[in-house]
Structures are given as structure tokens and as C-alpha cells.
C-alpha positions as CSV (number, residue, x, y, z in Angstrom):
1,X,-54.3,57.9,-74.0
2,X,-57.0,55.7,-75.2
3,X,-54.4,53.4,-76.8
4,X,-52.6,53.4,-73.8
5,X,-55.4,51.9,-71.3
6,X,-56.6,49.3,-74.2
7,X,-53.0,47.9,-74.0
8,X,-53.6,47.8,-70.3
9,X,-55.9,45.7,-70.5
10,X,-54.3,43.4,-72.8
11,X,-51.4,43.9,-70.6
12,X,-52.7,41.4,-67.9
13,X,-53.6,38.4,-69.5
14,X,-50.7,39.1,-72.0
15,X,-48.4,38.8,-69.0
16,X,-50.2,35.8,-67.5
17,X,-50.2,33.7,-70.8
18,X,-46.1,35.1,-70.9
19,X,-45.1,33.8,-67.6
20,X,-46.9,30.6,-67.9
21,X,-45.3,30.0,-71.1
22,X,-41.6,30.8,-69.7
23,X,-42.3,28.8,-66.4
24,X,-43.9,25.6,-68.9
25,X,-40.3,25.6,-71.4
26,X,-38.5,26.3,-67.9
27,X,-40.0,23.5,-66.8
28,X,-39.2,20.8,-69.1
29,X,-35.4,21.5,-68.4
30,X,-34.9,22.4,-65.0
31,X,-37.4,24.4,-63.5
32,X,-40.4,23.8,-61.3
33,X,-43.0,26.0,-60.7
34,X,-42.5,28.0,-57.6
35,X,-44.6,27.8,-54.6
36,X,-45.3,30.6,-52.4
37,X,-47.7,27.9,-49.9
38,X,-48.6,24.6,-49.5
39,X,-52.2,25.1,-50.9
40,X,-51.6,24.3,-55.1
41,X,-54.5,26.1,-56.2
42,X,-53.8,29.0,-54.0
43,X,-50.1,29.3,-55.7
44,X,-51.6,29.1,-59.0
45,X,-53.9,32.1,-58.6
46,X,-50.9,34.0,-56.7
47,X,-48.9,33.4,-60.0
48,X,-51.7,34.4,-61.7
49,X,-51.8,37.8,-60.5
50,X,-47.8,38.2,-60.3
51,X,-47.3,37.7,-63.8
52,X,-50.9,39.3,-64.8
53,X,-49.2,43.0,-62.6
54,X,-45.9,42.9,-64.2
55,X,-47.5,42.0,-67.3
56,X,-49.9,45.3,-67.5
57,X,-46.4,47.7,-66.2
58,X,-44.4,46.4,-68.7
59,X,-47.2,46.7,-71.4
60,X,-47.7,50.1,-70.3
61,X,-44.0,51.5,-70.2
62,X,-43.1,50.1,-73.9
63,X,-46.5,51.6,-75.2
64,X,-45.4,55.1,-73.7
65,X,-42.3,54.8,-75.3
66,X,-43.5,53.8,-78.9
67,X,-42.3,55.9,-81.4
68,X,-44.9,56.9,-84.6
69,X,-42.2,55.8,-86.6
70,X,-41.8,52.2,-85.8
71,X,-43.7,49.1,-87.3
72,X,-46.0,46.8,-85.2
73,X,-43.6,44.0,-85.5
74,X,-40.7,45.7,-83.8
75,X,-43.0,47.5,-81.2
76,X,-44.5,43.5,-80.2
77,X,-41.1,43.0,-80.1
78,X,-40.0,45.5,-77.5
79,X,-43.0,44.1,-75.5
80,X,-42.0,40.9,-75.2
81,X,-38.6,41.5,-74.1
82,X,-39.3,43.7,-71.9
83,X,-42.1,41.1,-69.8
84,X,-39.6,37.7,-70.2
85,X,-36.9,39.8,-68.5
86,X,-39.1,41.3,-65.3
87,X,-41.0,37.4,-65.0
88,X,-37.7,35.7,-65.9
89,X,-36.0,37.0,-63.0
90,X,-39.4,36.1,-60.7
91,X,-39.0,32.8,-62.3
92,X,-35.2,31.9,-61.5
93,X,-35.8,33.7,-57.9
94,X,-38.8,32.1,-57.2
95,X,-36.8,28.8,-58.4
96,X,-33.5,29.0,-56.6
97,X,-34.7,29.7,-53.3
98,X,-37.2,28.2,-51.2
99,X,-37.6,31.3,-49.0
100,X,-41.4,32.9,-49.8
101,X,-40.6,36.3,-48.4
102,X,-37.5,36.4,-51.3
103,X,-39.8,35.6,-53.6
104,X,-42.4,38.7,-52.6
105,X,-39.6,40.7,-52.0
106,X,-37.8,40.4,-55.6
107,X,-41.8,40.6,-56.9
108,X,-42.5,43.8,-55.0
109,X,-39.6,45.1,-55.6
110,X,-40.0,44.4,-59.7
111,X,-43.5,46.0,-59.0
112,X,-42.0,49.3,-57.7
113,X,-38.9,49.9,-60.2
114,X,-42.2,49.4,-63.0
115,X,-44.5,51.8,-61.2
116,X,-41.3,54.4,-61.1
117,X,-40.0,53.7,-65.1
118,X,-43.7,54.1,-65.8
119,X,-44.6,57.6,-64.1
120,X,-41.2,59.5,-65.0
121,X,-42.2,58.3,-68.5
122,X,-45.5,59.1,-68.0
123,X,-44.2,62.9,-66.9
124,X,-41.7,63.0,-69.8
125,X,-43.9,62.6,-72.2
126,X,-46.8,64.9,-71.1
127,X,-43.8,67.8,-70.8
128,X,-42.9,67.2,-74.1
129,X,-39.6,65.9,-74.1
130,X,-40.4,62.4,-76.0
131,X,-41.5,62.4,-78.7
């Protein structure tokens, strides 16, 4: 458990500094970064905390499903996949459409699919059956 809410916490800005990243190489090709308001600085916090939310779930859910067994390397790995897919598809949603409320929508829903992969793993491991 202890290891679980240190990740946590690395889980935010881990997530932040991962979807800044993906929207900066996005960026140079054919992406802009996507605006929720007409007020620059209050987009850039409002990105902040998106990518900073999905970060900490997705850092969460792959350290609950570590296995003793596996290196560092592979289990960095996991977590990195796992965060450019959920911000990825933020990031092309939030750059194909225009519409705010599609962008909140696709975030919350992200959100909510997280929050459910993380307690029924939360509950399957506490009962026992992973391992």
C-alpha cells in the first residue's frame, strides 16, 4: 500500500510532463494544443490538471497490477503505455473537434472507465485472486 500511494504521487506530475510531451511532438506535425476557452492561461492550467488526473489513475492501475516477478524496466514500460493511450485519445479529441463539451465529455468519461479498472482491481487484489 505504501508503494501504491508514493506512485500516486508521482502519478500526477508524471502524467502532466507525459501529455505535454505527446501534445509538444503532436505539435510539430499537425497538432495544436487544444483549447477548452478563450483565456490561454486558463487552458494551460485546465490541461494541467486533465493530464495530471489521468496521469495519477493510470499510474495507480499498472502499479496494482505489477507482478513481483517482473523488472523495473518492463513495469516503466507498462506505465507509459498505458498514460500515452488514455491522453492520446484526449489529445486527438481535443484536436479534431472544436466542441468544449466533447472534449470534457471524452475526459470525464476517460476519468470514469479509470476510477472503475482501478477499484475492481483494487477488490481483486485484496480477495486474493491476483497475485
Amino acid at each position: 500500500m505504501r508503494k501504491l500511494k508514493l506512485r500516486c504521487l508521482v502519478g500526477f506530475p508524471f502524467g502532466v510532463f507525459t501529455g505535454y510531451t505527446l501534445l509538444l511532438i503532436l505539435r510539430l506535425s499537425y497538432f495544436q494544443s487544444f483549447a477548452l476557452t478563450g483565456i490561454d492561461d486558463l487552458n494551460l492550467m485546465i490541461q494541467y490538471l486533465m493530464f495530471g488526473c489521468v496521469g495519477l489513475l493510470c499510474v495507480s492501475l499498472c502499479t496494482m497490477l505489477e507482478k513481483a516477478k517482473k523488472t523495473t524496466t518492463l513495469e516503466f514500460v507498462r506505465h507509459v503505455i498505458v498514460m500515452l493511450i488514455n491522453e492520446f485519445i484526449i489529445c486527438f479529441i481535443g484536436n479534431i473537434t472544436s466542441n468544449s463539451m466533447m472534449i470534457i465529455f471524452v475526459f470525464i468519461l476517460d476519468i470514469v472507465v479509470l476510477l472503475i479498472l482501478n477499484y475492481l482491481t483494487y477488490k481483486k487484489k485484496n480477495y486474493g485472486m491476483i497475485k
